[in-house]
N, C-alpha and C positions, 0 to 999 in steps of 0.2 A: 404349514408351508406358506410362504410368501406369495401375493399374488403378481405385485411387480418386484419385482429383480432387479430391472436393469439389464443392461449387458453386462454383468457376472461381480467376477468378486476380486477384491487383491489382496494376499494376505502373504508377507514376506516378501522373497525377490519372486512371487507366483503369482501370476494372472489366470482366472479362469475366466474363457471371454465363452459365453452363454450364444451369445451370434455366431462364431463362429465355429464352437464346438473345443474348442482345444483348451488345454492348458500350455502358459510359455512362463519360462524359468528364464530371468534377465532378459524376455523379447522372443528367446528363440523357444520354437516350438515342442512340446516334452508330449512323445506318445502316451496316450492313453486309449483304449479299448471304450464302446459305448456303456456301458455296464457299469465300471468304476467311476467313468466320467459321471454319470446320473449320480451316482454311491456317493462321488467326491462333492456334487450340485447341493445335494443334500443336508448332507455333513455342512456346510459351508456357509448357506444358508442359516443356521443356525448355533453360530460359534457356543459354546459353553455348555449346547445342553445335552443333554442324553438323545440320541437317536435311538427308538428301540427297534429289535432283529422283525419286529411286526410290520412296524412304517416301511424300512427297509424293502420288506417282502411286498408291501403294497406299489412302494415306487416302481421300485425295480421288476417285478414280473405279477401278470395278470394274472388272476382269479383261475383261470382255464389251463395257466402255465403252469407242467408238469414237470420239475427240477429237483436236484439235490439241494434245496435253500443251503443250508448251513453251508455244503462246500462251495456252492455259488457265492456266498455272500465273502467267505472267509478269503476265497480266492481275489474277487474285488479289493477287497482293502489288501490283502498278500500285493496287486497290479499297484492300487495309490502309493501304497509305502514306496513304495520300486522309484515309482514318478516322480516322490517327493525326496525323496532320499531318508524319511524316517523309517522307524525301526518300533516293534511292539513291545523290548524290554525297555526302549529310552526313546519314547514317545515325544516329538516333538509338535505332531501335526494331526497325529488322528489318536486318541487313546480306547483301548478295549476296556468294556467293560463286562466282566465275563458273567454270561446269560441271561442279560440286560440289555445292552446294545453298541452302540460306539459316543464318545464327544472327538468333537473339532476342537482343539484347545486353542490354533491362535487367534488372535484379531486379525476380523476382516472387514475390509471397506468396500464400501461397491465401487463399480467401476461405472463411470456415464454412461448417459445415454447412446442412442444409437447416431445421436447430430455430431458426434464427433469431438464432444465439449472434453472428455478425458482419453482423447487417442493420441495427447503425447506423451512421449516415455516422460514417467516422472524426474522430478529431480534428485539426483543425491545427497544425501544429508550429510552431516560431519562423522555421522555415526555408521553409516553405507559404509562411506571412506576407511572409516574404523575396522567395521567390520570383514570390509573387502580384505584389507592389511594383514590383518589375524589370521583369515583363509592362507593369503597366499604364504606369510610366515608360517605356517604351517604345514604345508605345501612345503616349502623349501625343505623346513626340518625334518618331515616324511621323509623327502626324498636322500638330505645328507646322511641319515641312517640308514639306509639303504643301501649308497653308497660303500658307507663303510664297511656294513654287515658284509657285503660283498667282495670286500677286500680282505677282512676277516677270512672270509671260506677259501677266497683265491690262496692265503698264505697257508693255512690249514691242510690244503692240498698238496701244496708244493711241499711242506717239511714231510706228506705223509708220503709222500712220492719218493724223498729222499731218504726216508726211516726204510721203506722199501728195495728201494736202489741198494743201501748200503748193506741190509738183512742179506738179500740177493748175492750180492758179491761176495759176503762172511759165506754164505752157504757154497758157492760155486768154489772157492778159496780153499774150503774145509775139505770137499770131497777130492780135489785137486792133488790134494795131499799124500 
């Protein structure tokens, strides 16, 4: 483990600022619990390489502390994935390594000092730009099917409404008779 840090880490649209305890996603602040957040320090700290469930164990709870590790541990990253928005079958940001331990897989850069030298939001790149686009293009397209899917069930309902209505009347018609 690293002895200086820095104030934390930036990896993606994610700050982990070390000073003040939090993680922020584009600025604004992304809860995390003390536990994952030390798990996520960790991991982060050391992009690429294996963390094992041992070091873990050491970070994260004392020699005297009496826990379920495993589902303590498994729990913590179940909390980061949540925060970061990845996933453990399509790993973007922490990947399992099963009975071995966990890697951080993106790059990460430190974030300045405590003088202040890297406390403005950085700048966006052509590729931000890019990528912001593609989000919200997909965003839209999510939602235009959705849309439609919904207009789909609305008509769906209406002909069954009317397959109904008309059964109804045939029947009411028949015994009429």
């Amino acid at each position: 483990m690293a002895t200086s840090i820095g104030r934390g880490f930036r990896f993606g649209v994610f700050e982990l600022d070390l000073e003040q305890g939090q993680l922020r996603r584009d600025g604004l602040v992304v809860k995390l619990p003390p536990q994952p957040f030390k798990l996520l320090t960790l991991l982060v700290q050391r992009p690429g390489a294996v963390v094992t469930r041992k070091e873990i164990q050491a970070v994260l709870w004392n020699a005297d502390t009496f826990v379920d590790f495993n589902q303590g541990v498994n729990f913590a990253i179940r909390q980061i994935r949540d925060a970061l928005g990845d996933s453990a079958d399509n790993p973007r940001w922490i990947q399992t390594l099963p009975r071995r331990g966990y890697r951080f897989l993106g790059p990460a850069e430190p974030l300045g000092g405590s003088a202040g030298v890297d406390s403005a939001p950085r700048r966006r790149t052509a590729t931000d730009v890019h990528l912001q686009f593609a989000l919200w293009a997909n965003i839209a397209e999510l939602r235009l099917s959705q849309v439609r899917r919904q207009r789909w069930l609305r008509i769906i309902a209406i002909v069954a409404l009317v397959v109904i209505a008309v059964l109804v009347l045939a029947l009411v018609s028949a015994r009429m008779r």
